[in-house]
C-alpha positions in Angstrom: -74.2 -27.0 4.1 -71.1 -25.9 2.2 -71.6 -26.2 -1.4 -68.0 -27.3 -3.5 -67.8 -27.8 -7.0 -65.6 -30.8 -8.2 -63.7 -30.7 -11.9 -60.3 -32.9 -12.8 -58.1 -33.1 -16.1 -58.3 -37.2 -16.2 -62.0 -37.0 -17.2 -65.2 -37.5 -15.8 -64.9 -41.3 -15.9 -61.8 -41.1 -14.0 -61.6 -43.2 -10.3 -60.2 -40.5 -8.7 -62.7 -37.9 -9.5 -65.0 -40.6 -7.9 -63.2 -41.4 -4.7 -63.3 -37.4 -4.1 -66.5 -37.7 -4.2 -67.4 -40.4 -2.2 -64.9 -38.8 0.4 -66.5 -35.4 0.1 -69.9 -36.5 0.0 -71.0 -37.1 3.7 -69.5 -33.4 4.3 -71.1 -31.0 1.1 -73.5 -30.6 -1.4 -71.3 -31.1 -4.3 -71.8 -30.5 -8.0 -69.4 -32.3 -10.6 -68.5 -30.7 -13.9 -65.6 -32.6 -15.6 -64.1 -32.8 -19.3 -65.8 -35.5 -21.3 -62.3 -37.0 -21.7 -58.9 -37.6 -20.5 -57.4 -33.9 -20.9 -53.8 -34.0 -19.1 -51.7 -31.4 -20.0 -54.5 -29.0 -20.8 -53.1 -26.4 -18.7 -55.4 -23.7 -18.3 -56.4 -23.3 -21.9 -60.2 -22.2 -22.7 -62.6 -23.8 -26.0 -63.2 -20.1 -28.0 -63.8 -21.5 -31.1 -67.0 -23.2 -30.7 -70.0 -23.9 -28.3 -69.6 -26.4 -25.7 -72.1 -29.0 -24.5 -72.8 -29.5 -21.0 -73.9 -33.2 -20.7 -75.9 -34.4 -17.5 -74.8 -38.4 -17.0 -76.9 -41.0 -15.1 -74.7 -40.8 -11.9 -75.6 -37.3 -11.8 -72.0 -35.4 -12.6 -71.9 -33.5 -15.8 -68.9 -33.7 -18.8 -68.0 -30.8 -20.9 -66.5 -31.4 -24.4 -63.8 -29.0 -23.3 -61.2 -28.4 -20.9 -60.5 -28.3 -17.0 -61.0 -24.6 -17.1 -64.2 -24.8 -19.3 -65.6 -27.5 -16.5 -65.0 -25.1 -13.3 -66.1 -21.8 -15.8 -69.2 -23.2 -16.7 -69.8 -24.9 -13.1 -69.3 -21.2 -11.4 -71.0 -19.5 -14.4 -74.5 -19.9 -14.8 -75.4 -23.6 -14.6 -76.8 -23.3 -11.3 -78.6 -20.8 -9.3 -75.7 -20.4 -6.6 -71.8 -20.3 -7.0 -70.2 -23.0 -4.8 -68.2 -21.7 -1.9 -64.8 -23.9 -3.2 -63.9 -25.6 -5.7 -61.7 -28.8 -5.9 -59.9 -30.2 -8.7 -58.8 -34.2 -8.8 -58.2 -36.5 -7.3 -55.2 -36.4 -10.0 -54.0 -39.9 -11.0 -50.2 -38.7 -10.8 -48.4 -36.2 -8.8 -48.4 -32.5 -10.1 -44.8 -31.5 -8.4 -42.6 -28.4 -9.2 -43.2 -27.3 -12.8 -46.0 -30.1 -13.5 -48.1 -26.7 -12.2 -47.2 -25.0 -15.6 -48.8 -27.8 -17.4 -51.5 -29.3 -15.4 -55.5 -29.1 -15.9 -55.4 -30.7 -12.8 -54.3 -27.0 -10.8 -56.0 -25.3 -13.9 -59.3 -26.1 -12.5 -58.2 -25.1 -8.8 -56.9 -21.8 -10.9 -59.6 -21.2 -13.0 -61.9 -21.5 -9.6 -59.6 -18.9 -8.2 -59.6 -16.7 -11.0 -63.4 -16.3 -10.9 -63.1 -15.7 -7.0 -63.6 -18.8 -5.3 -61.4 -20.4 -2.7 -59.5 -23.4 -4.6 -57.9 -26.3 -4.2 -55.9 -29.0 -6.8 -55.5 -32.2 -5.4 -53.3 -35.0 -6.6 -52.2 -38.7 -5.4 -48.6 -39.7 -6.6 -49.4 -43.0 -7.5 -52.4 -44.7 -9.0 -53.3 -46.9 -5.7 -54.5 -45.5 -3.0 -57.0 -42.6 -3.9 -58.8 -43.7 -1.1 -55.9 -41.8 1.2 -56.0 -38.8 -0.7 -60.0 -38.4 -0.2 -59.3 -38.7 3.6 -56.8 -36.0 3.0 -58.9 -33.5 0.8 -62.3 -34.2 3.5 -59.5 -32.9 6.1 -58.6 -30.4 4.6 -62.4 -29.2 3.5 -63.5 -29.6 7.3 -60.9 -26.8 8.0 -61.0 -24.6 5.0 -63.1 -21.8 6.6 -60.4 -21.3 9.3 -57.9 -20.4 6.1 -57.3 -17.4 5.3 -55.2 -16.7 1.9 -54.1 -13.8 -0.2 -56.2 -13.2 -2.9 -55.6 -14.8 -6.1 -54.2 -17.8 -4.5 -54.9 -22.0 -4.4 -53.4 -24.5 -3.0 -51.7 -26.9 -4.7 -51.8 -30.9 -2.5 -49.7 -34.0 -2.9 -50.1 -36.9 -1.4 -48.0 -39.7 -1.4 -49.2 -43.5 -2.8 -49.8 -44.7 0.6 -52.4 -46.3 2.6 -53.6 -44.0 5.4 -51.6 -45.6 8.5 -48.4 -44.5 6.7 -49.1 -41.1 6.3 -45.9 -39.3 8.3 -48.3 -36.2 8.1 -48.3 -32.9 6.7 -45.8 -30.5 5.0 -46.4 -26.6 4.0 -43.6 -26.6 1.2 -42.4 -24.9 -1.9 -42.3 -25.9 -5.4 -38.9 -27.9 -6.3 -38.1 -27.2 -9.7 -37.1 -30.0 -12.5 -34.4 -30.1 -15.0 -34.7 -30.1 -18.9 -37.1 -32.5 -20.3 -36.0 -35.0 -22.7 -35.9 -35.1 -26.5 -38.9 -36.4 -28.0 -39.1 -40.2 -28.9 -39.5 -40.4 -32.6 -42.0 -42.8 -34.2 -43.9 -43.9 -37.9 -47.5 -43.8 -38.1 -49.2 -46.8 -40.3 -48.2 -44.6 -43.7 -44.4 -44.0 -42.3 -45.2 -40.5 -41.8 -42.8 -39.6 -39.1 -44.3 -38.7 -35.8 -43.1 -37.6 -31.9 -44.5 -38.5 -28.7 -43.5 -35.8 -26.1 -40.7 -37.1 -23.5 -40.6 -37.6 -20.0 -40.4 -34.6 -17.5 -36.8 -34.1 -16.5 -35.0 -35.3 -13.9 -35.1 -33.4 -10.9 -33.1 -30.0 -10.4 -34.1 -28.8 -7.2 -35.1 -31.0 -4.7 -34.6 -29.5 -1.2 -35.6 -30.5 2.3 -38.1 -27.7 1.9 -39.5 -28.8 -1.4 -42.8 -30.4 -2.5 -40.6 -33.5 -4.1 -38.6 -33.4 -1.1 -42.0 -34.0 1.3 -43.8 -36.3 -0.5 -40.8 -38.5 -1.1 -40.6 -38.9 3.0 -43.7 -39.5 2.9 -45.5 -36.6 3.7 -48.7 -34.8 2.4 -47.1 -31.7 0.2 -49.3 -28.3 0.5 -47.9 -25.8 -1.9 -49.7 -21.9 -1.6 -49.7 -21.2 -5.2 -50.2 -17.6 -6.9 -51.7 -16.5 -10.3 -50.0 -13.6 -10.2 -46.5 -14.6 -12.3 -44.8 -11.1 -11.9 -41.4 -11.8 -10.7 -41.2 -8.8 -8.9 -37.1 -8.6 -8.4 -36.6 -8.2 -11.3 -38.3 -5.0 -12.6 -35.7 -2.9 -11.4 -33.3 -4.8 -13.4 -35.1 -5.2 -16.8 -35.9 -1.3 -16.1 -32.0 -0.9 -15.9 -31.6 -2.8 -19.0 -34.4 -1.0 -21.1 -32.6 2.5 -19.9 -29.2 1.4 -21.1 -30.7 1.7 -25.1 -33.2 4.1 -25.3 
């Protein structure tokens, strides 16, 4: 039976991590390794300046005191005799759309699975509701994952929209849209009246196409984004070459 290692970024606690598993269950032997706490925004930062415990709870997942990437390093590295054959990060409570990929621990995990040579996938509901749909979506998608074939060091990267299962329109291969600036910080006092910010909302969004992950999931459509870890923006070496040339 396949094995598949589950992590998320919303904590170990969190009811989507449990409705993936419950989904997953019937179809894998699964192992969960998931921050100890609510780590959104984590991206795919690493704990180097101190040990990390590895905590086994009664349900029988594990919490880390550390990161999304810490969760999947530690589940691949080590902790057990034999490396799963895929990992899968979520079910993330809110979508991780366009740029939300720069920041997420959510497709950290997926990445940090992919960077230590698993297959990987991140997946997330848009919404809060109906995680139940989502886990019908990632068993689906687990059923079929040794018929997929990917270029190495490469995840995907699912949305699926807040709906119950019936309205699922179906499924999308898309692109990542792109968002706008994000707002200025909201300014507040602490207690002391020590001034203090809380980070803004993500901007509004810049690039929306028909082809888009915003796009799909907004028509109701599963989004599945092929993402790379390789950031190299290949186009443009000749040009920054050109530029380099032009003062040395």
């Amino acid at each position: 039976m396949r094995r598949l290692l589950l992590s998320n970024d919303d904590g170990v606690h969190a009811p989507g991590l449990r409705a993936l598993y419950e989904a997953l269950e019937p179809h894998a032997r699964l192992r969960v390794v998931a921050p100890d706490r609510d780590r959104s925004g984590a991206s795919n930062s690493l704990t180097l300046g101190r040990p990390l415990a590895l905590t086994s709870l009664d349900n029988g997942f594990y919490c880390v005191d550390g990161t999304p990437a810490d969760c999947v390093y530690l589940g691949v590295n080590g902790v057990w005799d034999e490396k799963p054959d895929l990992v899968i990060s979520g079910i993330n409570h809110g979508g991780n759309l366009g740029d939300d990929v720069l920041y997420s621990g959510t497709v950290a995990a997926a990445m940090e699975g992919r960077n230590l040579g698993m297959p990987a996938i991140a997946m997330s509901l848009v919404g809060s509701r109906h995680f139940d749909t989502a886990g019908r979506v990632a068993a689906s998608l687990v059923g079929a994952a040794d018929l997929l074939s990917l270029p190495p060091r490469s995840l995907l990267n699912v949305n699926v929209p807040d709906l119950p299962w019936e309205d699922i329109r179906g499924v999308r291969v898309t692109r990542m849209g792109y968002r706008g600036p994000a707002e200025r910080p909201m300014e507040v006092r602490d207690p002391r009246g020590r001034l203090r910010y809380w980070i803004a909302a993500a901007g509004q969004n810049a690039d929306d196409g028909p082809d888009t992950d915003f796009a799909a999931v907004e028509a109701g459509y599963v989004s599945i984004t092929p993402l790379q870890t390789d950031l190299t923006q290949r186009t443009a070496i000749a040009d920054v070459q050109g530029w380099l040339d032009a003062f040395t």
